[in-house]
N, C-alpha and C positions, 0 to 999 in steps of 0.2 A: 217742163212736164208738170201736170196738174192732180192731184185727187182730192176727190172730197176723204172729209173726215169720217164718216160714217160708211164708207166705203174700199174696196184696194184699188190698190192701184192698179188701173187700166190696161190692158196689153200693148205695146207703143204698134200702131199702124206702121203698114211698110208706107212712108211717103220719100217725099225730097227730104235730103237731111240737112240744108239748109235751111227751111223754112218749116218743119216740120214738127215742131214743137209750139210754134207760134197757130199753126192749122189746129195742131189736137189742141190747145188753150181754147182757142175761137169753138170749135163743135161743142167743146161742153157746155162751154158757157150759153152759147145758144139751146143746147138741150134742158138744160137746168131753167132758162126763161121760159121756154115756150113750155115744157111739161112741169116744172117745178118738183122734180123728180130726180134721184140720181141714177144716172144711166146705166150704173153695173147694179144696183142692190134694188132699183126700183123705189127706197126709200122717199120721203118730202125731203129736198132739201133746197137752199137757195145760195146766191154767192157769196155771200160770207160765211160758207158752210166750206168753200174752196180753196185749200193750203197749195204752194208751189213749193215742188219736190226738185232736189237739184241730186243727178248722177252722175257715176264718175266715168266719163268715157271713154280712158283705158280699157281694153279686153288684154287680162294677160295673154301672152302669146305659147301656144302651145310647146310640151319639149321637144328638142329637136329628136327624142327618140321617139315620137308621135307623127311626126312628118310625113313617114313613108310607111309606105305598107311590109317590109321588111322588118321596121320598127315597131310595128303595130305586135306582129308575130311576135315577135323577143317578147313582148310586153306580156301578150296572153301567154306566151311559154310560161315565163315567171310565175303570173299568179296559177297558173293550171300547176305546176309543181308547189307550190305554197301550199294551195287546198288540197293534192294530193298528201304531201308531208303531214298536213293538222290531221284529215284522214286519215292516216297512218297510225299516228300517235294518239289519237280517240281510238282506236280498233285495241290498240298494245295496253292503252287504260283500262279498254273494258275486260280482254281477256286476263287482266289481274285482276280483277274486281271478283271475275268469275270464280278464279281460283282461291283466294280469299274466302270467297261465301261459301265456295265446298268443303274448305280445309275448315270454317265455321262450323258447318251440317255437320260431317265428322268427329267432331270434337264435342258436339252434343251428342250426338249419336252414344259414340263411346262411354259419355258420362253417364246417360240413361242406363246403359248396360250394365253399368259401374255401380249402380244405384242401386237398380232391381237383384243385382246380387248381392251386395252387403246386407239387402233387406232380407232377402232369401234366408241366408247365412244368419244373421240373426234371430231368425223368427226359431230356423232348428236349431241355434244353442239355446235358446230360452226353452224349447221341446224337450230338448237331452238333458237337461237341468232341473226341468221339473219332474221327467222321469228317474234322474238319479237320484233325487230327493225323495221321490216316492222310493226306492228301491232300499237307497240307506236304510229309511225309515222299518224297512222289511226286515231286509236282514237282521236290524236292531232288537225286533217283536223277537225274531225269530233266534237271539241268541246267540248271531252269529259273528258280530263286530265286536263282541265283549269275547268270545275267543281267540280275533285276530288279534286284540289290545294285549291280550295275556302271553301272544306269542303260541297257542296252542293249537294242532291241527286238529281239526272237527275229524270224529272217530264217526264211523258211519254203525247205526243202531242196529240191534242184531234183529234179524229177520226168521222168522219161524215159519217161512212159507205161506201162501195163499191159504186162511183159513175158512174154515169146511162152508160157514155160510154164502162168501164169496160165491166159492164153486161150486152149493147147489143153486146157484143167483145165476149163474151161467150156464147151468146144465139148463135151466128148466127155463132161460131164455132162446138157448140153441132149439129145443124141442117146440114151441112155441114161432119161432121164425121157422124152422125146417117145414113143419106144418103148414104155414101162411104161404108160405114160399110157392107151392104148388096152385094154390088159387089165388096167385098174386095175379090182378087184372092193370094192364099197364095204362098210366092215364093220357085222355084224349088229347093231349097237345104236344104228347112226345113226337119228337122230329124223327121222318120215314129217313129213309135211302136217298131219296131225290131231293129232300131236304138238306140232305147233307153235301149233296153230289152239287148243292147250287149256292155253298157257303162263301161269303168271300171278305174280305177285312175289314170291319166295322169299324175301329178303333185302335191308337194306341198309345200309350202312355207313362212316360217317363219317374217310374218311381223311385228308384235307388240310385245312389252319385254313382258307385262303381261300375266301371263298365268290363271289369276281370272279370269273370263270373255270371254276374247280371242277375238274373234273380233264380235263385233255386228251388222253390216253393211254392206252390200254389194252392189254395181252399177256399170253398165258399160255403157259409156260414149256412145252417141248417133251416133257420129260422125266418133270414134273408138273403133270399140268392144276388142282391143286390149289393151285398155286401163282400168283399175277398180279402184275404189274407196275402201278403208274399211275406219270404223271406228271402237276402238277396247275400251277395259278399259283401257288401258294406257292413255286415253284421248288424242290420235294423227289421222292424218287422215292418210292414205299413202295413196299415186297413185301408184300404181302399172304396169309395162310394161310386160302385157302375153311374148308378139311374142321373147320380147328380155331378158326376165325372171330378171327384177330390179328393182328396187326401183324408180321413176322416183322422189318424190318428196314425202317430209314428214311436214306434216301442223301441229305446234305445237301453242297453243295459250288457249283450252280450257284450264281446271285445272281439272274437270273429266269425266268418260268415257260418249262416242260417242254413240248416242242412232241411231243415223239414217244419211246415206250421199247420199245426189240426187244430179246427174247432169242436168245441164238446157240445153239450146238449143245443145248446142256443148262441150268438155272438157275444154273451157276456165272459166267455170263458175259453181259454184257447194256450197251448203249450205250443211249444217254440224249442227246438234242438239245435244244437252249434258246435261250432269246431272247438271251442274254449273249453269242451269236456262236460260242459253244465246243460240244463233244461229248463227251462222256465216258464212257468203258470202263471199268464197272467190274467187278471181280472178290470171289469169296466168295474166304473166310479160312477157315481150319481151324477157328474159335470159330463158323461161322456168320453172320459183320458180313460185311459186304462195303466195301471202300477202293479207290479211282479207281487203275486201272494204266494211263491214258491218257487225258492230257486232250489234246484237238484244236483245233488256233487254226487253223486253214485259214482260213476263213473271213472276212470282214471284216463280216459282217452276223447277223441273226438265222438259224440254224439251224432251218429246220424241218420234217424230216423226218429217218430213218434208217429205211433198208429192209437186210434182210440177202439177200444171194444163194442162190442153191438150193444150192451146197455148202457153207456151213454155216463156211465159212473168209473170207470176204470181206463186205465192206456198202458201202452209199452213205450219202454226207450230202448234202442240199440247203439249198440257203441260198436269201433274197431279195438274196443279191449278185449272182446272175443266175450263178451255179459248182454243179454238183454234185462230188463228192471221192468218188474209189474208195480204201478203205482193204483192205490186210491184218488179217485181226483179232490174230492171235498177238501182230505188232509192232507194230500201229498204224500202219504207214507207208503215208503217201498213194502210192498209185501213178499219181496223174493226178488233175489237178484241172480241170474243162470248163467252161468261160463256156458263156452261153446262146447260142442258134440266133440269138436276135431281139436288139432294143435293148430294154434296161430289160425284159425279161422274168426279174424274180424269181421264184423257185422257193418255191411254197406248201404242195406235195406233191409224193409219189414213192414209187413200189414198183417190188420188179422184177417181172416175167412171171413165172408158175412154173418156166418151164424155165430163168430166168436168162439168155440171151441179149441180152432186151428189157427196157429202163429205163423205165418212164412217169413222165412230170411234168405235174406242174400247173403253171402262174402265175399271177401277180397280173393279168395281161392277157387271162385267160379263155382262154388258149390250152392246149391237151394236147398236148404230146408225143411222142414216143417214138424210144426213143434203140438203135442197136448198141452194146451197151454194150462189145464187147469195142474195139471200132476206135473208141469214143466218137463215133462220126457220129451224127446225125438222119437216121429215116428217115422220117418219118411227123410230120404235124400234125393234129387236127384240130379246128375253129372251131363257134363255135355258142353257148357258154354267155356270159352277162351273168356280171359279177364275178368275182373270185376263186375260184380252183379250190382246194378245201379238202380233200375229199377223195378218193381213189384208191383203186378196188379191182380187182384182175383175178381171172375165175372159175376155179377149181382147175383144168376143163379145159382152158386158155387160150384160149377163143372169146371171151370179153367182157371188156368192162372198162368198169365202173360208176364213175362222174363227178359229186360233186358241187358246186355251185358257186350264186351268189344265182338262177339262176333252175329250181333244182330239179336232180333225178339224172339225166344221159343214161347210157343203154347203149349202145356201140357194138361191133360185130361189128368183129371183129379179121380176120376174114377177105376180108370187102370193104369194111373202112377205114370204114364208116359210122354215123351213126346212124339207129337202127332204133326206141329207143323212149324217150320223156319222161319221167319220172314227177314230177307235179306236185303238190303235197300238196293233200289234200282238203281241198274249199269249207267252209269255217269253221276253218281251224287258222288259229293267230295267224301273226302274221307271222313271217319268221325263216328264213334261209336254212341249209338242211341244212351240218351242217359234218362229218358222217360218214357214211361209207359200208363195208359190210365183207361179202364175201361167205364160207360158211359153208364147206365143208371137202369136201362135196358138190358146190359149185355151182350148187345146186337151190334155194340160198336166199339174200335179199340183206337188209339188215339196215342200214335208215337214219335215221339219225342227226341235229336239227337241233327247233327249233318241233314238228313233223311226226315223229314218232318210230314206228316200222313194221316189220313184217319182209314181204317180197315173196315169193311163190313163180315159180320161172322157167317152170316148167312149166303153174303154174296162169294161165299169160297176165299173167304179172307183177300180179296181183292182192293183193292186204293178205291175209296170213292170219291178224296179227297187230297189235293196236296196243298199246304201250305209253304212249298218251297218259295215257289214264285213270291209272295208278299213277302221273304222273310230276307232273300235275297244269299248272301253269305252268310247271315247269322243263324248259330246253331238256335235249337230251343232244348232250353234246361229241366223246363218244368210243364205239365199239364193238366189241363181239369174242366171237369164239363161241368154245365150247369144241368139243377134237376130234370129238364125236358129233355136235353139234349142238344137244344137249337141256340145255345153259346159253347165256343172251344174257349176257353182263357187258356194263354200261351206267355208264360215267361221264357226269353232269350238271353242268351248271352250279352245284349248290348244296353241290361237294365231293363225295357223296356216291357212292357205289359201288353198284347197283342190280344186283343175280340176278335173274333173269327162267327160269323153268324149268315144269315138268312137271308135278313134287312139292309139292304146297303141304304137304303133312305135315311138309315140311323146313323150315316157316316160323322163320327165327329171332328168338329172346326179343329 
């Protein structure tokens, strides 16, 4: 057998195999004469271009388990289980790989978690920290860390009663309101009937850790309705920013929870009442924080309420030590402090009347009140409610004042002393006695708070225009408050959580 070098070797022709290598020699070699070409690559070549190839003409002989077609089967059995088996054990590879790389994802996951809350956690001790530092520093001003060094209990300063300019400051703002009051014209954007009948949950948001409780408190700030106050059982206060949905600032300083937070003239200034017995005034800073310019130990019990007066310069605190306290707001200074009418009548609630004249309170003895606040007399009781009066609202026009307490809301007409109407929660709400009540800017609308979660229209026969059961689910609400128009409900719950209630569902937040 023959090939050129510049070429492979040839396919051997089927010929005689005695003579058949001497044939294919002879054709090349003729081919290579007469074309000077080599026959497979077409290249020039010539005969000294032709090497002789020697093979070995052994054929190993196939195994005998290849022979037969029985054997053939065995064979392909074999390898068909082989690459079944690798198959196998590639599928058992992957699904640990699989499981490996979730138990991976997992294990990040978790650690993100792990992260964003040590950061969380941090961010509010460095808050509480700078608030406590501001607060020291207060009490320090105020005299008061130099008596606990001494070991000496702070004597509370003798009070001479509301003096005369005060109360003719509130006479001749009552008369001035009473007056305006009748040609008060309501402005064009307050929310109708249908507007409210078409509210549904815009928002909601998680501001205080405790979920005992949840937030107690609700205000919004005079100056900007964008702005809120809660106070919750965590015993913190937080400002809250609707328009920009954050946290704008968190007042830590009680020790427990937050029964009531009002704003005074504008959102620089705002008191805060707590179950620790104290009340605290506190003020923005030029950065934005706000730090206690007045902490108030009146008190010998739990604080739970603070209503501010219609000039925008004085408030009340009520306690269940059976005292409410008239304070200055500028100084802080009590100008009277008034035990209750009755025995053991602790004070549960309190607002004033819109003209400021009239002080209503709630007690623990299911009694309502109503006080001259300038002369501190009782003028007025009246009886009726099972349980604790929790809470107090009077209507912008001052004809009503909405009541609630464990056996539901009474209204009673302020002008013949009575009650006029029940409202009971509808057959099938859970149990739960209402613990808010708040009427809206109008008048025209009531807004309660408890198991039973509702807003009322006064006009429509005190009839539900509104339920906010459905969005709230099992969670009671603790707290209530409308915004100036009336086309926001803010709604604190029991589960911390901060609940919009509006018009706009386009406004839904992410």
């Amino acid at each position: 057998m023959f090939c050129s070098i510049s070429g492979t070797v040839p396919e051997e022709p089927v010929i005689n195999r005695s003579n058949g290598q001497l044939f294919e020699k002879r054709l090349i070699e003729k081919h290579v004469q007469e074309t000077g070409k080599d026959p497979i690559t077409g290249e020039p070549a010539s005969l000294e271009d032709l090497l002789p190839v020697k093979t070995n003409k052994a054929v190993k002989p196939r195994p005998s388990a290849a022979t037969s077609i029985p054997g053939l089967l065995g064979l392909f059995h074999n390898e068909w289980d082989a690459l079944m088996l690798e198959s196998h054990q590639q599928r058992i590879a992957l699904i640990q790989s699989r499981q490996e790389l979730s138990h991976a994802l997992y294990q990040q996951d978790a650690a993100c978690r792990v992260i964003a809350r040590l950061t969380r956690e941090r961010d509010e001790a460095r808050s509480q920290l700078e608030n406590a530092v501001a607060v020291a520093r207060s009490d320090l001003a105020n005299g008061k860390r130099t008596a606990e060094v001494e070991g000496e209990e702070e004597q509370p300063a003798k009070r001479a009663g509301i003096p005369a300019e005060v109360s003719s400051e509130m006479l001749e703002h009552s008369k001035a309101l009473s007056k305006g009051r009748k040609k008060r014209i309501m402005p064009a954007s307050l929310a109708t009937p249908q507007d409210i009948e078409a509210f549904s949950l815009i928002s909601s948001h998680p501001l205080h850790k405790s979920t005992k409780g949840g937030i107690l408190s609700i205000d919004v700030a005079q100056d900007n309705e964008n702005l809120l106050a809660t106070g919750g059982a965590d015993s913190v206060v937080v400002l809250f920013d609707r328009e920009a949905s954050r946290i704008r600032a968190s007042l830590t300083g009680h020790t427990k929870k937050i029964n009531s937070v009002k704003f005074f003239k504008d959102s620089s200034l705002l008191v805060s009442a707590s179950a620790d017995h104290t009340a605290r005034m506190w003020r923005a800073n030029e950065d934005g924080s706000y730090s206690a310019a007045h902490v108030l130990t009146d008190h010998s019990d739990e604080v739970t309420a603070a209503t501010l007066h219609a000039t925008g310069s004085y408030f009340v605190t009520a306690s269940l030590d059976a005292t409410w306290a008239f304070y200055d707001i500028e100084t802080g200074t009590c100008f009277t402090q008034v035990p209750s009418a009755g025995a053991g009548e602790g004070y549960t609630s309190a607002e004033f009347h819109p003209d400021g004249l009239i002080l209503g309170t709630g007690t623990a003895n299911s009694l309502v009140r109503m006080w001259e606040a300038r002369q501190s007399k009782a003028v007025a009781r009246f009886d009726g409610h099972k349980g604790a009066v929790r809470g107090l609202s009077f209507s912008e026009n001052g004809y009503y004042l909405a009541t609630a307490a464990d056996d539901g809301v009474k209204v009673w007409d302020l002008r013949k002393l009575k009650n006029f109407k029940t409202l009971e929660a509808p057959a099938g709400t859970a149990a739960g006695a209402p613990l808010a009540v708040g009427f809206d800017f109008s008048g025209q609308n009531l807004a309660i708070g408890g198991s039973d979660a509702r807003v009322v229209g006064v006009k429509q026969d005190w009839a539900a225009l509104f339920s906010l059961s459905a969005a709230l689910g099992n969670k009671g609400v603790s707290a209530v408050k409308w915004s100036h128009d009336s086309r926001h409900l803010f709604v604190g719950s029991t589960d911390h959580n901060l609940r919009i209630f509006g018009g706009d569902a386009s406004a839904m937040a992410s």
